[in-house]
C-alpha positions in Angstrom: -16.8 15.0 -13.5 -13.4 13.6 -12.1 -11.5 14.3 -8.9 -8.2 12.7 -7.6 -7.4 13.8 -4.2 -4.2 12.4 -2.8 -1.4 12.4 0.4 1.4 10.6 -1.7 0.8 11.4 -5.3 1.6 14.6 -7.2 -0.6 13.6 -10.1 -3.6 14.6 -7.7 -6.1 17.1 -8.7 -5.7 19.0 -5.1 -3.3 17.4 -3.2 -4.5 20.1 0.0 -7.5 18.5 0.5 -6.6 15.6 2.1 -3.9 17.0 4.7 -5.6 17.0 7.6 -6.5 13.0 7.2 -3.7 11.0 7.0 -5.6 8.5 7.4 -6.6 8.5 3.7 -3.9 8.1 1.4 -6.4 8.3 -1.9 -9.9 9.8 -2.4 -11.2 9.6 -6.3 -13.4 9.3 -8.6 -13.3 8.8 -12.6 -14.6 8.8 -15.7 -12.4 6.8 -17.9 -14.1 7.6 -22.0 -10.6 7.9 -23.7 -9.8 5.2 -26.1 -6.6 6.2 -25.2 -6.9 4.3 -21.8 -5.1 4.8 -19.1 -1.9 3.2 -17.8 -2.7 1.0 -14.6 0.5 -1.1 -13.9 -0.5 -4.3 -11.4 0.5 -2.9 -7.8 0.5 -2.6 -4.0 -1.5 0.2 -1.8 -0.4 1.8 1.6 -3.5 1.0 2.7 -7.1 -0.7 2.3 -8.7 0.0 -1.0 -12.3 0.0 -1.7 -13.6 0.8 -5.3 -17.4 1.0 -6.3 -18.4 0.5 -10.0 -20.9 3.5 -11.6 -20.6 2.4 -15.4 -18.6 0.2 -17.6 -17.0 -3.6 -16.6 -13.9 -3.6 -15.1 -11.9 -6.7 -15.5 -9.1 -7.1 -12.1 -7.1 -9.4 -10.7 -5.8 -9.8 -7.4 -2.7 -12.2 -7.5 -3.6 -15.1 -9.2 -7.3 -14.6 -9.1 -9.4 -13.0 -11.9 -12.8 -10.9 -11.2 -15.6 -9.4 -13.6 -17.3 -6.1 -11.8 -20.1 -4.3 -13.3 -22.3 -1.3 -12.4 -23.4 -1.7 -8.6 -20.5 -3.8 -7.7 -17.4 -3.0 -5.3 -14.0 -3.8 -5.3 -11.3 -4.0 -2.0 -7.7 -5.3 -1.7 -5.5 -5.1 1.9 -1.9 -3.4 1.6 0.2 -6.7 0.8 -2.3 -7.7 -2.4 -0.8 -6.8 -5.5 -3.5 -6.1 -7.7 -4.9 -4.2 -10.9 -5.9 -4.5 -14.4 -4.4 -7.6 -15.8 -3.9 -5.5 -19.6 -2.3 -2.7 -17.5 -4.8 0.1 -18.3 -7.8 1.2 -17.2 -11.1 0.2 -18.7 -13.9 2.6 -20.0 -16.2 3.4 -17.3 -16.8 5.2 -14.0 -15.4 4.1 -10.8 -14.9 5.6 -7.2 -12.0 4.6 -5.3 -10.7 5.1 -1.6 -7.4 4.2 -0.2 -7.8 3.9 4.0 -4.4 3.7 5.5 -4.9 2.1 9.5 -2.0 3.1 11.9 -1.4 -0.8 11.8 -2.3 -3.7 9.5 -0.5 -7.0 9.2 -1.5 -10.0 7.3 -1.9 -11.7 10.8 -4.5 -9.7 11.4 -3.0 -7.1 14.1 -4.9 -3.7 13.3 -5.5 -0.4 14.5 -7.0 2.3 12.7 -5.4 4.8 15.0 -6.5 8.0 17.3 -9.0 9.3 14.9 -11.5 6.4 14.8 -14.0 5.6 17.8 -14.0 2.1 17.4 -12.4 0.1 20.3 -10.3 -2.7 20.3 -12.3 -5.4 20.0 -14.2 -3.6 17.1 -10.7 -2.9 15.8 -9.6 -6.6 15.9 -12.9 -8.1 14.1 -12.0 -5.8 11.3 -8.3 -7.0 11.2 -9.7 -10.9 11.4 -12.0 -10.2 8.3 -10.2 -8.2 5.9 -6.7 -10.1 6.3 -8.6 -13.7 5.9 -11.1 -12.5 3.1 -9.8 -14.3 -0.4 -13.1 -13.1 -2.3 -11.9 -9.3 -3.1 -15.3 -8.7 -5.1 -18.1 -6.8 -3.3 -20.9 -8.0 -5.3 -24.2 -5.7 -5.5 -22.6 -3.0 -2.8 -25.0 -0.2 -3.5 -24.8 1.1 -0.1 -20.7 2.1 -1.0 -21.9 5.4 -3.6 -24.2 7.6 -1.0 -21.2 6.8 0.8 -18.8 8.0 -1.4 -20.8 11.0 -2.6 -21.6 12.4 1.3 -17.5 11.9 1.7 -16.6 14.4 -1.3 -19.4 16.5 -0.3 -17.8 16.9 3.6 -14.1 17.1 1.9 -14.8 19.7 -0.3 -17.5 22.0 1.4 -15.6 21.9 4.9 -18.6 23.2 6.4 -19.1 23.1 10.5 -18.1 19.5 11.7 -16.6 18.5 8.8 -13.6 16.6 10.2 -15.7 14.4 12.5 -18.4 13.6 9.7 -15.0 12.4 7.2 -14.2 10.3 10.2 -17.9 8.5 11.0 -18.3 8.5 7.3 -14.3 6.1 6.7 -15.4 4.0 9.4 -18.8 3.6 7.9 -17.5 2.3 4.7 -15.4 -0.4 6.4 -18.0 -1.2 9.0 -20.7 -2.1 6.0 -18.4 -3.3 4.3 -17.1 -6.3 6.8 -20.7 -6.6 7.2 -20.8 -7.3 3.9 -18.2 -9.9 3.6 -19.1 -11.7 7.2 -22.7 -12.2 6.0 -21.3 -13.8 2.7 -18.8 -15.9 4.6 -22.1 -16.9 7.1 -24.4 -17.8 3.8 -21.2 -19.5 2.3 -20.8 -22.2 5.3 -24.8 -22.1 5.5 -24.7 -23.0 1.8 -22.2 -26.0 2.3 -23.4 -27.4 5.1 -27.1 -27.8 3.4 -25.0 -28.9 0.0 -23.3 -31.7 2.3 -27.1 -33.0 4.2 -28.3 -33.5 0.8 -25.4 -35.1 -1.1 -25.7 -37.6 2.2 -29.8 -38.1 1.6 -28.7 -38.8 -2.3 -26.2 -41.2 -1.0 -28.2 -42.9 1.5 -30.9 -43.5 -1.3 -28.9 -43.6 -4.2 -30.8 -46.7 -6.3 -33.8 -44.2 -6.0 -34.8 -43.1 -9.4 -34.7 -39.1 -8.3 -36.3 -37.1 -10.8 -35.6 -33.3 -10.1 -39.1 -32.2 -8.8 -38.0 -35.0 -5.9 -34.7 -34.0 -5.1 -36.4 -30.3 -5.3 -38.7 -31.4 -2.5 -35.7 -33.1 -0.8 -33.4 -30.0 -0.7 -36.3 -27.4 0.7 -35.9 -24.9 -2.1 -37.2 -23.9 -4.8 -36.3 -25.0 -8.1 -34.1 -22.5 -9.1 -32.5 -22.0 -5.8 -31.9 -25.6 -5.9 -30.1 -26.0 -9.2 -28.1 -22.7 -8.7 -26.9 -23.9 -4.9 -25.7 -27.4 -6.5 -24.2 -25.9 -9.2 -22.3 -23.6 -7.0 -21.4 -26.1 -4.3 -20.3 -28.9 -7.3 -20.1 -27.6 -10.4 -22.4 -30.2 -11.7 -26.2 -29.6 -12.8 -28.5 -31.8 -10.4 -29.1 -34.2 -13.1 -25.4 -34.8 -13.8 -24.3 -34.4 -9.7 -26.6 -37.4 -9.5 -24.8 -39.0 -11.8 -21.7 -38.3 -10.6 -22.7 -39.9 -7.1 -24.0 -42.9 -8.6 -20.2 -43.8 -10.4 -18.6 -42.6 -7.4 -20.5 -45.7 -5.5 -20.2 -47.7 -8.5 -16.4 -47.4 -9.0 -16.3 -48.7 -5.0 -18.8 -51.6 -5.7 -16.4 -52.4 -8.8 -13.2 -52.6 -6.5 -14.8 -53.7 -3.1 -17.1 -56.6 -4.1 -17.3 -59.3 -6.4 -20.8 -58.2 -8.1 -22.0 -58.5 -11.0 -22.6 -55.5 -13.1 -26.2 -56.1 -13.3 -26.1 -56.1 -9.4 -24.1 -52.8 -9.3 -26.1 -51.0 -12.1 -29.5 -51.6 -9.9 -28.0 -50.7 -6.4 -26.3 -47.6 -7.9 -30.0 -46.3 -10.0 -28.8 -47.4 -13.0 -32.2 -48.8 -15.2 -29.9 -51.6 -16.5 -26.2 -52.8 -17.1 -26.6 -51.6 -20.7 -27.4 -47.8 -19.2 -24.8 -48.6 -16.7 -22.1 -48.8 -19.1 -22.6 -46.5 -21.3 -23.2 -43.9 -18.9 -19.5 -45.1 -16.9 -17.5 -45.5 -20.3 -18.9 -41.8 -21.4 -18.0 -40.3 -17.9 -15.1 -42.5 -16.8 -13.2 -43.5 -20.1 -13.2 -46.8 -19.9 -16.1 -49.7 -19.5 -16.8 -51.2 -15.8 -14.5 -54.0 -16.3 -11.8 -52.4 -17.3 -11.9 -50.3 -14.4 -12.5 -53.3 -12.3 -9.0 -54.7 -13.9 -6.9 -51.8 -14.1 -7.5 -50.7 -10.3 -8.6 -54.0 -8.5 -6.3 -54.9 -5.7 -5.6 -58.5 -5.3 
């Protein structure tokens, strides 16, 4: 099964369908088996595009950023966002795809979906505010996009008693769940940080405390694998190694600031000795403590 239903494009399937709704400029859905694949040149849409994986993996970029979407996972670029596949065809799979085109949308933010949609203004400018200052264009486990999708071709195609309101409540129903969607990630995103940043400070404030993981576990009030994937995410570093990372950072400022010996730094940094100390600073740093302490000591 495939359809391409389209306003601007003469490739379309049926390019009747759509005329009554100029308010979307694309309405498709395909199944890409070919080896032969399919041209799809990076590019610009007159409007707001949201795709929703079925099958395959889709590999897409969106300027200069790269994203990985698999079976269950959405997709959605503004008008000024040149994206697409960064070989320039189409990968094996299935995919649904809508292109909404709003009456206005700048990257300021200044929207309007226009005389068809019941949304007011303020409604209109929280959607403008989201979608123009969103810089994460994957919708990641976005089931709730395909009943969507299928109810929409169902209304387009059957035209049956009330059609033209249900296409309506159904296009703003996509974008309402799906700013809902990327305003609850942005909320666990700054929820996320701010508990990364009260327990990098409790590390710091104990930081010659030999912290096994079962301890900093307790500390952080999640479980384990919560724990490791949140630090991970917020640093980059596994707990063990963020720890480690913390402990050179006040290191390197002992070694510049003070006089101290290196036993001294080794012990107030949770370092078991100046032999662990290092070793563990020449591995990480490049160079042995002294030698940092010459190179970048200012007299």
């Amino acid at each position: 099964m495939h359809f391409f239903y389209s306003n601007t494009d003469g490739d379309a399937t049926d390019t009747q369908i759509l005329k009554e709704f100029s308010f979307i400029n694309d309405f498709g859905f395909e199944e890409y088996k070919d080896i032969r694949q399919k041209p799809l040149s990076l590019h610009y849409n007159k409007g707001i595009e949201i795709c929703f994986v079925t099958k395959g993996r889709y590999n897409w970029v969106v300027d200069d950023k790269s994203y990985l979407l698999f079976p269950g996972d959405g997709f959605i670029t503004c008008p000024w966002e040149k994206h697409g596949s960064p070989r320039e065809v189409v990968d094996l799979g299935e995919i649904y795809w809508i292109v909404i085109r709003p009456e206005l949308f700048l990257q300021t933010g200044r929207f309007k979906l226009g005389r068809w949609s019941k949304l007011n203004r303020r409604a209109n400018d929280l959607l403008g505010k989201v979608l123009s200052e969103n810089r994460n264009h994957s919708l990641l486990k976005a089931q709730f996009l395909k009943p969507l999708f299928l109810e929409l071709q169902n209304e387009l195609t059957r035209k049956e008693f009330g059609y033209y309101q249900r296409v309506c409540g159904l296009v703003e129903e996509l974008l309402i769940k799906t700013v809902r969607l990327l305003q609850n990630r942005e909320n666990r995103m700054i929820k996320n940080q701010q508990w990364f940043l009260n327990f990098e400070n409790r590390l710091k404030e104990e930081i010659s405390k030999k912290w096994t993981l079962e301890e900093m576990t307790r500390e952080s009030g999640v479980g384990v694998t919560t724990f490791t994937q949140l630090v991970k995410e917020q640093s980059g570093y596994t707990p063990a190694n963020f720890l480690i990372f913390l402990r050179l950072e006040k290191a390197k400022e002992l070694l510049l600031q003070t006089t101290n010996k290196l036993t001294d730094i080794a012990l107030e940094c949770g370092f078991y000795s100046s032999q662990h100390f290092s070793s563990t600073f020449s591995k990480w740093i490049g160079m042995t403590p002294n030698g940092y302490r010459k190179r970048n000591k200012i007299l």
